[in-house]
C-alpha positions in Angstrom: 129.4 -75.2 -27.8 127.8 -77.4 -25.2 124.5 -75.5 -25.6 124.6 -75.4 -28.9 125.4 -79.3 -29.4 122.6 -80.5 -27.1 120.0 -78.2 -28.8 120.9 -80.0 -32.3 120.2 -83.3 -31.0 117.1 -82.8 -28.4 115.6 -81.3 -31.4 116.4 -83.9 -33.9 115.2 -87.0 -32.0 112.2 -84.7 -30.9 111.2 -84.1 -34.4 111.6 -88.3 -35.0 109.5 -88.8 -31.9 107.2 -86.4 -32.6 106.8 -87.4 -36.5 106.0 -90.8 -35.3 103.7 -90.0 -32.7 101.6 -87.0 -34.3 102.4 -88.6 -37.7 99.5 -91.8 -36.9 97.4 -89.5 -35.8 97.2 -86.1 -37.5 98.8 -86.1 -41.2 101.2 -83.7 -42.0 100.6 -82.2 -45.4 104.4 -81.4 -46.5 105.8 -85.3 -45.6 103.0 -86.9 -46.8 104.3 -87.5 -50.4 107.9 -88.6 -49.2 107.7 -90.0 -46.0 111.5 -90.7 -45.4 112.1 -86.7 -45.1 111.3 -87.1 -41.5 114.3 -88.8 -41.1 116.6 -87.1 -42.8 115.4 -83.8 -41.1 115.9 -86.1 -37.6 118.8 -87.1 -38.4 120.5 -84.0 -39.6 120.0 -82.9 -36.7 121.8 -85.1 -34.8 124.8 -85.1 -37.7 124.8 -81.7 -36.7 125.3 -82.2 -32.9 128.0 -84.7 -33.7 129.9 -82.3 -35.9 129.7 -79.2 -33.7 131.1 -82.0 -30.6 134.3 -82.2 -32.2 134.6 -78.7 -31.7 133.6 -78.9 -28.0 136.7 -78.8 -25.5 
């Protein structure tokens, strides 16, 4: 479960970080039009880490 846990949160603060960075820079087509889905894509991410942890032992 450890694997699994770290894997949901590395890649939702990677998508945040990258968003942000890449996001100045090059546009991305599909979150153009609602810019806030970047977040909740981040963060589910991370919801999801926290939920599998309660199953870790």
């Amino acid at each position: 479960m450890l694997p699994v846990m770290l894997t949901f949160f590395v890649l939702g603060i990677l998508w945040i970080g990258t968003y942000y960075i890449i996001g100045n820079f090059i546009p991305v087509s599909f979150l153009e039009k609602q810019p806030n889905w970047n977040l909740a894509i981040g963060f589910s991410g991370i919801i999801m880490a926290l939920i599998v942890s309660t199953r870790w032992r």
